[in-house]
PDB file of N, CA, C and O in Angstrom, chain B, residues numbered from 101:
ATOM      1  N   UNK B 101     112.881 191.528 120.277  1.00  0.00           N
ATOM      2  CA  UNK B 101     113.502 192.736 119.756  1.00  0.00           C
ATOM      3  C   UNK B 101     112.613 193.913 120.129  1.00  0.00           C
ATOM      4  O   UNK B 101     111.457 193.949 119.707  1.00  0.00           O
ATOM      5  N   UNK B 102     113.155 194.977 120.981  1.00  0.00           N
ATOM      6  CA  UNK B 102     112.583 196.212 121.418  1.00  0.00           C
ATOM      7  C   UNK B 102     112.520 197.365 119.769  1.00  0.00           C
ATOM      8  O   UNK B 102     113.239 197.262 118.775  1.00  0.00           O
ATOM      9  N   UNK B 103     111.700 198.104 119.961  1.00  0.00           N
ATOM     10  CA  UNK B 103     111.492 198.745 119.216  1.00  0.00           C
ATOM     11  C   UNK B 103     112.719 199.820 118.527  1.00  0.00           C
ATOM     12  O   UNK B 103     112.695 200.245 117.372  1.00  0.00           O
ATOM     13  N   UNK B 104     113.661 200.090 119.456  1.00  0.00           N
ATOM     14  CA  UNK B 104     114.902 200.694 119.050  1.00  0.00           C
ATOM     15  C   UNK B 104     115.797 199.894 118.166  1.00  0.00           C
ATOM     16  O   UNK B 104     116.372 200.259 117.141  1.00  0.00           O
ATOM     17  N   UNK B 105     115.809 198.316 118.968  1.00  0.00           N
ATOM     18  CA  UNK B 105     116.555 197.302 118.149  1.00  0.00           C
ATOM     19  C   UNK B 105     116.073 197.331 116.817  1.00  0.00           C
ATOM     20  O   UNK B 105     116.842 196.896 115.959  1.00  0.00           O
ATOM     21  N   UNK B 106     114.763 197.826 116.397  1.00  0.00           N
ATOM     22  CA  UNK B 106     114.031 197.206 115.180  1.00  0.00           C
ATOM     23  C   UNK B 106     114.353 198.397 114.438  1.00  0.00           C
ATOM     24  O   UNK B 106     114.695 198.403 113.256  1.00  0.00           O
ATOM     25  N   UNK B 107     114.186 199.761 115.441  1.00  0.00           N
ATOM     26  CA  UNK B 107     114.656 200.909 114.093  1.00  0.00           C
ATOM     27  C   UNK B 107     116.116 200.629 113.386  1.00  0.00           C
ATOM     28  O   UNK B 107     116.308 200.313 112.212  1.00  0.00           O
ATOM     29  N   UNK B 108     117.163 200.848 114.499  1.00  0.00           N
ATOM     30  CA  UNK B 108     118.663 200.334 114.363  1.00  0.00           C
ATOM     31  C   UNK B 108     118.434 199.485 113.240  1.00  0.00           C
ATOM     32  O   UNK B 108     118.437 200.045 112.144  1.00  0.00           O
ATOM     33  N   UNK B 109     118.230 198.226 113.276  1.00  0.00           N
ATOM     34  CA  UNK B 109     117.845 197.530 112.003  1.00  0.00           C
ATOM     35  C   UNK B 109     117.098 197.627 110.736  1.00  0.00           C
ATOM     36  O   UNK B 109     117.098 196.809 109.816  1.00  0.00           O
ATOM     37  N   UNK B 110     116.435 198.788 110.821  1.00  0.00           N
ATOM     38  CA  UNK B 110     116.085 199.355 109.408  1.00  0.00           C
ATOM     39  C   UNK B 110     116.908 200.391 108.934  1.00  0.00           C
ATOM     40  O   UNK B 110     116.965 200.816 107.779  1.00  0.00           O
ATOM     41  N   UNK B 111     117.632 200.817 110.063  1.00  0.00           N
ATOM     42  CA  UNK B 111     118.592 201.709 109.559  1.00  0.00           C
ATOM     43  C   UNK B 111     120.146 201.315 108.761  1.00  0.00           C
ATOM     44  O   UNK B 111     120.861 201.768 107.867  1.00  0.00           O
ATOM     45  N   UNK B 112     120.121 200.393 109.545  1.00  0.00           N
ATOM     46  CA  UNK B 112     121.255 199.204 108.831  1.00  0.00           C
ATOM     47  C   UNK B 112     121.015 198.694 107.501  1.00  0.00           C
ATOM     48  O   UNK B 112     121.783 198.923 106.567  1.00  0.00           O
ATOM     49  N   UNK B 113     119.725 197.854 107.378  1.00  0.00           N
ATOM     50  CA  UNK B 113     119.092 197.174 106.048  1.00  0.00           C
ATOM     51  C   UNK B 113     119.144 198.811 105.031  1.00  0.00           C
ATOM     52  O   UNK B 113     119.540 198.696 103.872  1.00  0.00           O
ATOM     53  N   UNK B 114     118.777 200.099 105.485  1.00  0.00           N
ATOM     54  CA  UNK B 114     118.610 200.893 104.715  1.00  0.00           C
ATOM     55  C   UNK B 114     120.074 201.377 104.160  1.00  0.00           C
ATOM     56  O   UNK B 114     120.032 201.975 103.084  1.00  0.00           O
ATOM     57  N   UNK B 115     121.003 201.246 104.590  1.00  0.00           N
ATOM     58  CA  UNK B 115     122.499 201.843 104.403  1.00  0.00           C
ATOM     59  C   UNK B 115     122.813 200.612 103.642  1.00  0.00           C
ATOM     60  O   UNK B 115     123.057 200.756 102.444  1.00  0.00           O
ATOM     61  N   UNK B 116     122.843 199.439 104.146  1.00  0.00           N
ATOM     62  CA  UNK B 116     123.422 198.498 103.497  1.00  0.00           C
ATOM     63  C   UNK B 116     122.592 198.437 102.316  1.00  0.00           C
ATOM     64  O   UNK B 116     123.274 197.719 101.586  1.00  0.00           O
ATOM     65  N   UNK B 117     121.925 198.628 101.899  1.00  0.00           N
ATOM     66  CA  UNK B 117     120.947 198.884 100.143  1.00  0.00           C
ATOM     67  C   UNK B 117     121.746 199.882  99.484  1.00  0.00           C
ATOM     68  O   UNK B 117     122.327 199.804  98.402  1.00  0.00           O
ATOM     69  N   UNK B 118     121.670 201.070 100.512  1.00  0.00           N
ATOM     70  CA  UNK B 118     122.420 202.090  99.614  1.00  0.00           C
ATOM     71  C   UNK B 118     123.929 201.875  99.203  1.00  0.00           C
ATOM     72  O   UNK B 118     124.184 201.766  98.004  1.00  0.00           O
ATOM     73  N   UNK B 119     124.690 201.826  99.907  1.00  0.00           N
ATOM     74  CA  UNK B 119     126.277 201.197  99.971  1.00  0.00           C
ATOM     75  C   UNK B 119     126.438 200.473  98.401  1.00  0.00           C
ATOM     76  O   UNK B 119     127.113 200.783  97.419  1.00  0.00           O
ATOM     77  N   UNK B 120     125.104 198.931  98.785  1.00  0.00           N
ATOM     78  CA  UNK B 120     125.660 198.141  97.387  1.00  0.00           C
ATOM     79  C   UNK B 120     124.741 198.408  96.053  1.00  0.00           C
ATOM     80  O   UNK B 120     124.809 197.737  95.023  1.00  0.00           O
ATOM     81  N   UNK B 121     124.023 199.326  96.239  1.00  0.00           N
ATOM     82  CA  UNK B 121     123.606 200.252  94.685  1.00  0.00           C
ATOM     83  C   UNK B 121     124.956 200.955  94.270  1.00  0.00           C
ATOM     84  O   UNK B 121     125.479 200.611  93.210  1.00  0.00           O
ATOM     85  N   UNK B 122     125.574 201.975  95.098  1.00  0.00           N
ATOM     86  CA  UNK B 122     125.999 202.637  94.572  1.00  0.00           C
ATOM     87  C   UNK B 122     127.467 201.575  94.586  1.00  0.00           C
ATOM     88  O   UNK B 122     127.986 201.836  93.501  1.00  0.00           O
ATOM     89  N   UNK B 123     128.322 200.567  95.264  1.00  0.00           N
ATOM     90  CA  UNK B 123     128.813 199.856  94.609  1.00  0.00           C
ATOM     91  C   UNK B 123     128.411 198.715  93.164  1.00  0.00           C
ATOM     92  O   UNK B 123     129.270 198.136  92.500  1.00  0.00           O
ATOM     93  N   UNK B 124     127.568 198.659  93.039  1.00  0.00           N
ATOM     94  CA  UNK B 124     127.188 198.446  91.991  1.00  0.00           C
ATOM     95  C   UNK B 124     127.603 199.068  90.995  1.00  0.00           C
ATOM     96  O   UNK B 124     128.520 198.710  90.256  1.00  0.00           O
ATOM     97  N   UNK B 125     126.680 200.455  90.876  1.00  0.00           N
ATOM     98  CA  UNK B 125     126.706 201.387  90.453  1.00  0.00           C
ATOM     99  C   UNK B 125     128.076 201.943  89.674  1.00  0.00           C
ATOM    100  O   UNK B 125     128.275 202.395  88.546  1.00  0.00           O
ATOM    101  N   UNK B 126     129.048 201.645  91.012  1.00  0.00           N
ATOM    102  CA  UNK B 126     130.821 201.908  90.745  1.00  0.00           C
ATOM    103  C   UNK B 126     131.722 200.703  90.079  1.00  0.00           C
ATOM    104  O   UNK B 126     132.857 200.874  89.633  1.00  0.00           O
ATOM    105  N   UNK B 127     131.022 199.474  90.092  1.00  0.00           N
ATOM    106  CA  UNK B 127     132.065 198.456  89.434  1.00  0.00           C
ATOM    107  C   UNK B 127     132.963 198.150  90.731  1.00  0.00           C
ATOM    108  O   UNK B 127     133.977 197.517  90.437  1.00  0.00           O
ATOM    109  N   UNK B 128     132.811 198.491  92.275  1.00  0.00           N
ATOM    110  CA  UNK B 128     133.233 198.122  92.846  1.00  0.00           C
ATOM    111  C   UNK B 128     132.812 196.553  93.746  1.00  0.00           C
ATOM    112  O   UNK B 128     132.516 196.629  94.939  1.00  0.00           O
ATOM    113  N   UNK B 129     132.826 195.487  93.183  1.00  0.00           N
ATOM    114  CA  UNK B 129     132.307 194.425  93.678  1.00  0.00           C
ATOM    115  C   UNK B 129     132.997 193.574  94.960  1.00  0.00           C
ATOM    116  O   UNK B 129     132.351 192.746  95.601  1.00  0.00           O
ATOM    117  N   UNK B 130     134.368 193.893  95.229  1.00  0.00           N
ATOM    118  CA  UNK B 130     134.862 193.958  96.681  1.00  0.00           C
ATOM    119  C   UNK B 130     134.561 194.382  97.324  1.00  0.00           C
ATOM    120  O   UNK B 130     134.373 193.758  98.368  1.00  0.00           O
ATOM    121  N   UNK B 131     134.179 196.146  97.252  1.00  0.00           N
ATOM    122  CA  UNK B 131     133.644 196.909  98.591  1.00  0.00           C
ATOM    123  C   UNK B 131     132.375 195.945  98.956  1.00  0.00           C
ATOM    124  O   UNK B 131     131.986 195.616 100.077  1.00  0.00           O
ATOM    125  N   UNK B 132     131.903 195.631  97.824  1.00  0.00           N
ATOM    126  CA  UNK B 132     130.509 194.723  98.284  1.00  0.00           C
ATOM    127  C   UNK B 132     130.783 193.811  99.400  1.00  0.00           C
ATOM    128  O   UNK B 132     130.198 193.911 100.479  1.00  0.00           O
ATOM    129  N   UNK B 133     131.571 193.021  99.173  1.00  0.00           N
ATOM    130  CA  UNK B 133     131.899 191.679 100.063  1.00  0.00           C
ATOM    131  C   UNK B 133     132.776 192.506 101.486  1.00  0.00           C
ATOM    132  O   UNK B 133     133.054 192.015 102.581  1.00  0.00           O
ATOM    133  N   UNK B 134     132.980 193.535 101.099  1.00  0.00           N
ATOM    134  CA  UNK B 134     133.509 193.844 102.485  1.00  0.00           C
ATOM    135  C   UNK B 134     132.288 194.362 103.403  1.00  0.00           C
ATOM    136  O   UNK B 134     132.335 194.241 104.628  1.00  0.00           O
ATOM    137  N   UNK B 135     131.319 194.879 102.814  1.00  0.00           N
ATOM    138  CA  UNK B 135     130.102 195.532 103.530  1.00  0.00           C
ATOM    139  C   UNK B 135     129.891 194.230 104.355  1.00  0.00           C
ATOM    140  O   UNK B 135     130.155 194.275 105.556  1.00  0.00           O
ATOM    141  N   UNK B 136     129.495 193.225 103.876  1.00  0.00           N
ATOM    142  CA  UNK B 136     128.330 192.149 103.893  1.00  0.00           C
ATOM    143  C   UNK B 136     130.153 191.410 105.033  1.00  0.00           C
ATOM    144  O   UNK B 136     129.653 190.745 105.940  1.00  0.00           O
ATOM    145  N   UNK B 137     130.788 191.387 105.100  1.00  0.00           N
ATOM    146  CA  UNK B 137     131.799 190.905 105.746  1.00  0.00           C
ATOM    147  C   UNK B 137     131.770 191.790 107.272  1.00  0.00           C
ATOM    148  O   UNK B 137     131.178 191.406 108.281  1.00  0.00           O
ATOM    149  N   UNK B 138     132.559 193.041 107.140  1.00  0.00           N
ATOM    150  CA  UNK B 138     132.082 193.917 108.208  1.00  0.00           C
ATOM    151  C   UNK B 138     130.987 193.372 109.144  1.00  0.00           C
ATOM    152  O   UNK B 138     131.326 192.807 110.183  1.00  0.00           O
ATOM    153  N   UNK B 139     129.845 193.499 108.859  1.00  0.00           N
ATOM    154  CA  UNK B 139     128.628 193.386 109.139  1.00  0.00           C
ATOM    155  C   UNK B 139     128.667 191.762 110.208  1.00  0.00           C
ATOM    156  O   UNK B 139     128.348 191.649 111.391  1.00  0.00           O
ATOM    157  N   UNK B 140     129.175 190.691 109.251  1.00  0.00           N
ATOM    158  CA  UNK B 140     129.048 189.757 109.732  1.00  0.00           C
ATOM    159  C   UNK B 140     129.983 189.778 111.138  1.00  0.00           C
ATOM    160  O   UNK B 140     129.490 189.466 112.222  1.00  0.00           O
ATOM    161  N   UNK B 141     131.587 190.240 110.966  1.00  0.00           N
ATOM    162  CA  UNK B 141     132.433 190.582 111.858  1.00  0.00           C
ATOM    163  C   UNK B 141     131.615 191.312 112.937  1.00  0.00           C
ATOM    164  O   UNK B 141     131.870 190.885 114.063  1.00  0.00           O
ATOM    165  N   UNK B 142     130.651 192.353 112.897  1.00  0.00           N
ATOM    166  CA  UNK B 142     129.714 192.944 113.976  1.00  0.00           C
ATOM    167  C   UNK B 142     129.008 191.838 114.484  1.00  0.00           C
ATOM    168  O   UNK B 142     129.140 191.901 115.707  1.00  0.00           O
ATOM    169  N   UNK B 143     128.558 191.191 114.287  1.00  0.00           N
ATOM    170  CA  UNK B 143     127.507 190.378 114.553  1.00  0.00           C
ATOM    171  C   UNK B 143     127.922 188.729 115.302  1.00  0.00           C
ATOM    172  O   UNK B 143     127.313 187.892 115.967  1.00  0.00           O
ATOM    173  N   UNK B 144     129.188 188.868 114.787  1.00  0.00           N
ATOM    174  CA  UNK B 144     130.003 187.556 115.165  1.00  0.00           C
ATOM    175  C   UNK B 144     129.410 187.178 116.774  1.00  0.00           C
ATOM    176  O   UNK B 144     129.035 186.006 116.777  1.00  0.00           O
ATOM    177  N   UNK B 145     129.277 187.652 117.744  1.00  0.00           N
ATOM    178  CA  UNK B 145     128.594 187.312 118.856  1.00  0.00           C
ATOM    179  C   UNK B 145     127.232 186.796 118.880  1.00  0.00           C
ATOM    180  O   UNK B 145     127.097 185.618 119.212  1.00  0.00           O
ATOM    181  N   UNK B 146     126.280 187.428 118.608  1.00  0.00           N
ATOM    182  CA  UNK B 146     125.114 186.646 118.151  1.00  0.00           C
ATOM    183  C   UNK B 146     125.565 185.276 117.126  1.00  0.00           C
ATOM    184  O   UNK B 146     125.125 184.142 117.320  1.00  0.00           O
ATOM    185  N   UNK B 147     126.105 185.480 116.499  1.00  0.00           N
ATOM    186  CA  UNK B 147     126.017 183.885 115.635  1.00  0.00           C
ATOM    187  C   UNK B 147     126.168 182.749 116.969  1.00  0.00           C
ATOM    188  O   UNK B 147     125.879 181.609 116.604  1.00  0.00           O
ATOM    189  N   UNK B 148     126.439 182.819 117.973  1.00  0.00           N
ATOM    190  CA  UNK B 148     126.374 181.152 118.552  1.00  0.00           C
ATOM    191  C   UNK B 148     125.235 180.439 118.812  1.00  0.00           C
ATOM    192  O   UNK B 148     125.171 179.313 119.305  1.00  0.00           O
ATOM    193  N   UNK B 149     124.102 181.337 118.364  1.00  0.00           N
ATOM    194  CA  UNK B 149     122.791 180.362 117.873  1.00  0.00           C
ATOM    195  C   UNK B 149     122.534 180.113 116.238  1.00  0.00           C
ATOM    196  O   UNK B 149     122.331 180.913 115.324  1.00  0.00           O
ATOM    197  N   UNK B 150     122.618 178.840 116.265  1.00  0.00           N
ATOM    198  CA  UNK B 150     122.601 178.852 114.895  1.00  0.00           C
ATOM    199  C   UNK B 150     121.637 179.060 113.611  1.00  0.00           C
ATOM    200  O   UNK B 150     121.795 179.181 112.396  1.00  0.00           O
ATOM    201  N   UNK B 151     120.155 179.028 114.859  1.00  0.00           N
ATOM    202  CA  UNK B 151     118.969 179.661 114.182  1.00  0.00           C
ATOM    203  C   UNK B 151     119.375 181.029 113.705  1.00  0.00           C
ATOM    204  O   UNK B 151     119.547 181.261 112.508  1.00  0.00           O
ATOM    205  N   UNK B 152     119.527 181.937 114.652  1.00  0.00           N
ATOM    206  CA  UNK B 152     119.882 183.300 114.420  1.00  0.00           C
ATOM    207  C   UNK B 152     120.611 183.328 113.561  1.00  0.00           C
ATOM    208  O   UNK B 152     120.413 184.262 112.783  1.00  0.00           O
ATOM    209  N   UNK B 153     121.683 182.476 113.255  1.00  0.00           N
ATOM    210  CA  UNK B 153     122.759 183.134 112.228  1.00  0.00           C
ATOM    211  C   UNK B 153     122.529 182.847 111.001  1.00  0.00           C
ATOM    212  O   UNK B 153     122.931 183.537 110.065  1.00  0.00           O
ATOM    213  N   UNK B 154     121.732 181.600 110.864  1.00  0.00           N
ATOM    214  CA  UNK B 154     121.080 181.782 109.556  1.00  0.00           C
ATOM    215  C   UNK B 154     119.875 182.678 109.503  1.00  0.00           C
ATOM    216  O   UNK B 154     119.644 183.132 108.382  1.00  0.00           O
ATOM    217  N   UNK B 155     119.298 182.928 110.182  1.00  0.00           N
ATOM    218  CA  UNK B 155     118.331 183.901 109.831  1.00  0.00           C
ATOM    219  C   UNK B 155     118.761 185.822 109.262  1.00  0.00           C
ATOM    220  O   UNK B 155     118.242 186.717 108.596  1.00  0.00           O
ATOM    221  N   UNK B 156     120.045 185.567 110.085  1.00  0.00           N
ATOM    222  CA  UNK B 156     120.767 186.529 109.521  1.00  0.00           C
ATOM    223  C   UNK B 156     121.629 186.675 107.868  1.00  0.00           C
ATOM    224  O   UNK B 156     121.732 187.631 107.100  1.00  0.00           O
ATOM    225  N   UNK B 157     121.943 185.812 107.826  1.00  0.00           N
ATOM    226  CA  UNK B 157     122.695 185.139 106.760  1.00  0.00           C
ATOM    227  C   UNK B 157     121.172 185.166 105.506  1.00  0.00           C
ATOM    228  O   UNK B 157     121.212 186.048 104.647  1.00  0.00           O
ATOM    229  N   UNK B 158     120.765 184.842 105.506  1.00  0.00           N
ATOM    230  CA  UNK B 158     119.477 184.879 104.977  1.00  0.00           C
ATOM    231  C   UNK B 158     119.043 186.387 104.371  1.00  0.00           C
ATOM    232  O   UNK B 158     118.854 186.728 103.203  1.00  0.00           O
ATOM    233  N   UNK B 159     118.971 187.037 105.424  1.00  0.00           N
ATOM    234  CA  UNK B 159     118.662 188.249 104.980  1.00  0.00           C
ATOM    235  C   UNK B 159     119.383 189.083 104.987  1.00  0.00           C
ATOM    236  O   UNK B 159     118.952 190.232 104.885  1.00  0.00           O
ATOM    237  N   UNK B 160     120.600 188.863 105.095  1.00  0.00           N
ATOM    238  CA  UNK B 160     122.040 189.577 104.365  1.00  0.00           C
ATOM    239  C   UNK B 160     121.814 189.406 102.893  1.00  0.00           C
ATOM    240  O   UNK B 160     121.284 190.347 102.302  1.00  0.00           O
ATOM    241  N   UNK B 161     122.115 188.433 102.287  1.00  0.00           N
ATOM    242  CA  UNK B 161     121.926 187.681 101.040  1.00  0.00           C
ATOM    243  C   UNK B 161     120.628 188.424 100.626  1.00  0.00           C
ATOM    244  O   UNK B 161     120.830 189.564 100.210  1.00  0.00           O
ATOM    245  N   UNK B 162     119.621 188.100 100.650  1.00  0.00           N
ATOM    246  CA  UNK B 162     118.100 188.362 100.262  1.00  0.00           C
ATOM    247  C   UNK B 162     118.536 189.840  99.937  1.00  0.00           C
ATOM    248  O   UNK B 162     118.524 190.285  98.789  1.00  0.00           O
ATOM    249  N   UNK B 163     118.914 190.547 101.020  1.00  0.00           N
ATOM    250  CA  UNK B 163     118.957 192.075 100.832  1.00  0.00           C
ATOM    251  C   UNK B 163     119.812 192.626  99.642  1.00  0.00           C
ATOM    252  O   UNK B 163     119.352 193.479  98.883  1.00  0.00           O
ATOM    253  N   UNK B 164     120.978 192.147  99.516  1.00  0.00           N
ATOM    254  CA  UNK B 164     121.918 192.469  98.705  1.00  0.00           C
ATOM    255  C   UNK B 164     121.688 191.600  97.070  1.00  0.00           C
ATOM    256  O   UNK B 164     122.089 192.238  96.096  1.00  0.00           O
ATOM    257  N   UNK B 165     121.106 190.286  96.816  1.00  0.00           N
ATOM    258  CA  UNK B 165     120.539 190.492  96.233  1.00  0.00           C
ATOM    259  C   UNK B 165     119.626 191.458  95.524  1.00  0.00           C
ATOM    260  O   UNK B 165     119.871 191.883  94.395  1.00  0.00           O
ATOM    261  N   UNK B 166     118.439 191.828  96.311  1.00  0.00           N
ATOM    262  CA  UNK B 166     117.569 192.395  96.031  1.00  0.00           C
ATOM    263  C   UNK B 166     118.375 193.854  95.391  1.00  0.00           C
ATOM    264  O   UNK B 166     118.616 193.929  94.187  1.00  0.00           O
ATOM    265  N   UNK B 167     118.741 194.963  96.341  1.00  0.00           N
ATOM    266  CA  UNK B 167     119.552 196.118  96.136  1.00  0.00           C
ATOM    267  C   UNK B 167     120.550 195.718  94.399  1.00  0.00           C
ATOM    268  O   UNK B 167     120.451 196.542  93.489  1.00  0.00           O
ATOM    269  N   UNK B 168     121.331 194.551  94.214  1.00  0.00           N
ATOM    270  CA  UNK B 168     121.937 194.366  93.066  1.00  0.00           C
ATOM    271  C   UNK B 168     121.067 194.120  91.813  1.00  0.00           C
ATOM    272  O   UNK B 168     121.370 194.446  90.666  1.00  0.00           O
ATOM    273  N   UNK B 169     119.736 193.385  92.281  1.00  0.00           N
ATOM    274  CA  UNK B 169     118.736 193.303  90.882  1.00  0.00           C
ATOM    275  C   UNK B 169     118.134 194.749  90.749  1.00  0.00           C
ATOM    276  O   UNK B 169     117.990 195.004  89.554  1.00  0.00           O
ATOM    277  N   UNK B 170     117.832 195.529  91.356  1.00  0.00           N
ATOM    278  CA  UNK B 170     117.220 196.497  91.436  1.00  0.00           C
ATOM    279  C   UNK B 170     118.704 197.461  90.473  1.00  0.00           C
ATOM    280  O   UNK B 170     118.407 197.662  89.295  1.00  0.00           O
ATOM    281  N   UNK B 171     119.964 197.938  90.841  1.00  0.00           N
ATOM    282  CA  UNK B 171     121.103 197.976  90.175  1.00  0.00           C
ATOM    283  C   UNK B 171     120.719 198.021  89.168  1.00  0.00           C
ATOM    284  O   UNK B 171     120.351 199.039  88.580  1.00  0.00           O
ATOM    285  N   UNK B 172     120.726 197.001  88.792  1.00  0.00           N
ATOM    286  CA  UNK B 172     121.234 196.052  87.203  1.00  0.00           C
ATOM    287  C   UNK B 172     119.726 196.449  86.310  1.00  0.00           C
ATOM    288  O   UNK B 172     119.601 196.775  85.130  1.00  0.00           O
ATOM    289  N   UNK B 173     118.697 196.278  87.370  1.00  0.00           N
ATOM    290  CA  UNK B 173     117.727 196.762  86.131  1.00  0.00           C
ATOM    291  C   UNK B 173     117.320 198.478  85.732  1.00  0.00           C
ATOM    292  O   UNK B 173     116.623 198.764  84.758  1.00  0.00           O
ATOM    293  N   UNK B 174     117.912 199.523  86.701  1.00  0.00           N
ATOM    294  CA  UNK B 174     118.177 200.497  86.487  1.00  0.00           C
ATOM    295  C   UNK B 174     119.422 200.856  85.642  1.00  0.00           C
ATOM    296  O   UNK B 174     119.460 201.844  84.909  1.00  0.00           O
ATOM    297  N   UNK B 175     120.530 199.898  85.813  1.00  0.00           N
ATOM    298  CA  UNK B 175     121.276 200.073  84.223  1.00  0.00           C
ATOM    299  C   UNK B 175     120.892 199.868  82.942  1.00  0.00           C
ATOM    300  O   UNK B 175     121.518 200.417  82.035  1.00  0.00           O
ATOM    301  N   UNK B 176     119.850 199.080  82.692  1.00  0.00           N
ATOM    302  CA  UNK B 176     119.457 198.103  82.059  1.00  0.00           C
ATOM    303  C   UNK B 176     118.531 199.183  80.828  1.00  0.00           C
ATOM    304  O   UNK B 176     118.529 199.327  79.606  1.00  0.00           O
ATOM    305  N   UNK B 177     117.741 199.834  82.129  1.00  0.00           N
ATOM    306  CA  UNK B 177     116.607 200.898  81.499  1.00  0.00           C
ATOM    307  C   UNK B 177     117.022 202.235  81.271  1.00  0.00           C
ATOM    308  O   UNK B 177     116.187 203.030  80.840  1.00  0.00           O
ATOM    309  N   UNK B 178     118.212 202.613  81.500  1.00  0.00           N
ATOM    310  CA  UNK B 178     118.956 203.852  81.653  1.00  0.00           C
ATOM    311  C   UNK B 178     119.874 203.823  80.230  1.00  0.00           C
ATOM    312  O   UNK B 178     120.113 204.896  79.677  1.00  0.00           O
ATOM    313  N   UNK B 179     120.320 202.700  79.723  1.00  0.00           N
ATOM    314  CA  UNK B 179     121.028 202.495  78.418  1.00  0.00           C
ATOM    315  C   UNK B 179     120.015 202.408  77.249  1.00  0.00           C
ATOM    316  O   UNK B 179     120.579 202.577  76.168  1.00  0.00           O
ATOM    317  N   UNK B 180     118.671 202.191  77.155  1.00  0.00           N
ATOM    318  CA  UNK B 180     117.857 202.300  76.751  1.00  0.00           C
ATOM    319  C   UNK B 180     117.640 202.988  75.611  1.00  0.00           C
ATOM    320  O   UNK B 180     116.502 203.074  75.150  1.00  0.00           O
TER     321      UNK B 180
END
């Protein structure tokens, strides 16, 4: 991965955080699965290695996790 590939990809990981906070945020939990769907639909070419696609898959998940606990504990402390 060239260094452009790697920004592109923080720029992605960074949108896709924001997207599912603020679906979170909205009670919209479809738009969620459509982000993380989209995404995969982009990517559908790379998946015919199957290392890669779990490694992707991996940190799809991990990410959106993460972005939804982060969510939930800013609701959490905000009702407070």
């Amino acid at each position: 991965m060239n260094q452009q590939e790697f920004s592109t990809a923080r720029l992605i990981g960074l949108l896709e955080h924001i997207f599912v906070f603020l679906f979170v945020l909205l009670n919209q939990y479809a738009a969620i699965g459509f982000i993380l769907a989209a995404k995969g639909v982009l990517r559908f070419q790379d998946f015919k290695s199957r290392t890669f696609a779990e490694y992707v898959l991996i940190g799809t998940l991990l990410s959106a996790l993460l972005a939804m606990t982060v969510t939930f504990f800013i609701q959490a402390i905000s009702t407070l």
